[in-house]
RODO-2510 file (C-alpha; in nm, 4 decimals, decimal comma):
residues 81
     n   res          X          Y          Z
     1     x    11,5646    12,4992    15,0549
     2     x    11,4565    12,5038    14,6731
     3     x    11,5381    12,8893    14,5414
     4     x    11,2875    12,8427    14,2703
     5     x    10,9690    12,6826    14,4061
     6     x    10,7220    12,4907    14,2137
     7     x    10,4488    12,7516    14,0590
     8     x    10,1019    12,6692    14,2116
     9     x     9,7963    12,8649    14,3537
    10     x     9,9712    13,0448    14,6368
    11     x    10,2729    13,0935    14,5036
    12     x    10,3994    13,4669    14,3733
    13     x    10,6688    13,5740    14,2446
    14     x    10,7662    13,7638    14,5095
    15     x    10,8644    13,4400    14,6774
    16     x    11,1458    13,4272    14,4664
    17     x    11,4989    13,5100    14,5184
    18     x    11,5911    13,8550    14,3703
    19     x    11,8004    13,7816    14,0822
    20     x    11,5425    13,5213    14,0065
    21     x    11,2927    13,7641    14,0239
    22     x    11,5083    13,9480    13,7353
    23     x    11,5577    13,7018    13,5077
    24     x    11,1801    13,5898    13,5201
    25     x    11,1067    13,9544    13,4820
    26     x    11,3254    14,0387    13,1749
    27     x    11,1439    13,6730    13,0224
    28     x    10,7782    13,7979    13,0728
    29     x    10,8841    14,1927    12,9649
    30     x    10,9977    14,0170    12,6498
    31     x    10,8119    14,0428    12,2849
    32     x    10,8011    13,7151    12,2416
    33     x    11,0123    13,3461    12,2869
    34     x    11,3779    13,4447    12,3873
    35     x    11,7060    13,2381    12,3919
    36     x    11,8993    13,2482    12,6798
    37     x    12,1453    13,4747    12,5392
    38     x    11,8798    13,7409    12,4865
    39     x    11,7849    13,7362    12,8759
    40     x    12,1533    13,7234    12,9474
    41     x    12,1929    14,0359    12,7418
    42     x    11,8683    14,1894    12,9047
    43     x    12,0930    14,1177    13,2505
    44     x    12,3963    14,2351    13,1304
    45     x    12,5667    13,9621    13,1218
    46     x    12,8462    13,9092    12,9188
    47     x    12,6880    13,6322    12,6911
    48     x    12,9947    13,5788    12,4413
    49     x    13,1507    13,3915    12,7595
    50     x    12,9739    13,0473    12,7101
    51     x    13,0445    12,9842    13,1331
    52     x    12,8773    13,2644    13,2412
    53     x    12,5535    13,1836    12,9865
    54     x    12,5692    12,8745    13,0802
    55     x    12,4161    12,9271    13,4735
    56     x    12,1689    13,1303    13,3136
    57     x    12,0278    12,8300    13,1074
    58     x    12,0412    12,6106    13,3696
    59     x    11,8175    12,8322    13,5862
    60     x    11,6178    12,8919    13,2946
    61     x    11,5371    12,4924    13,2824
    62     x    11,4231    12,5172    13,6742
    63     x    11,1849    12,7781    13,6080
    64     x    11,0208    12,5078    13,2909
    65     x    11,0739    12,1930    13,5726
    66     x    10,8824    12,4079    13,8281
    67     x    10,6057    12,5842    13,6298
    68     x    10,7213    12,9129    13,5598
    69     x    10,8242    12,9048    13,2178
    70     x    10,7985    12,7026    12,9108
    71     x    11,0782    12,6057    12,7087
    72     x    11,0329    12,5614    12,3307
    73     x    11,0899    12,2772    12,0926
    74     x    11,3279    12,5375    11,9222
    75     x    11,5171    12,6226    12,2824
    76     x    11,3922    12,9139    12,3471
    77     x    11,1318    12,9994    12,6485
    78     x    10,8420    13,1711    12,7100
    79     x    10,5467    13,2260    12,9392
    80     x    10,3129    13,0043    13,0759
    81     x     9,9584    13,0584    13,0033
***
């Protein structure tokens, strides 16, 4: 079962895990573009321990494969229009 399913018409957010509901939340509730570390921080995560930012990033990425986010030339994501 994918935990992060691919964004079409349909498809809510509420569909989504939890914690992944979190993490796209703290995203959207941002200013503007964030790096990973500022969602991680957003989390509470401890982001000056490069294996537990790392996770974050990688789920990060699944939410640009599958539609939900975008991810910047400059690393840092966004919402999708």
């Amino acid at each position: 079962m994918t935990l992060i399913p691919h964004r079409t018409s349909g498809v809510e957010e509420s569909t989504l895990p939890p914690d992944y509901q979190r993490i796209l939340a703290t995203v959207w509730q941002a200013a503007g573009p964030v790096m990973a570390r500022q969602v991680g921080d957003g989390l509470g995560i401890d982001v000056s321990v490069r294996a537990k930012l790392e996770p974050l990033r990688g789920r990060l990425v699944r939410f640009v494969d599958r539609g939900w986010l975008r991810k910047l030339p400059d690393g840092r994501f966004t919402t999708c229009l």
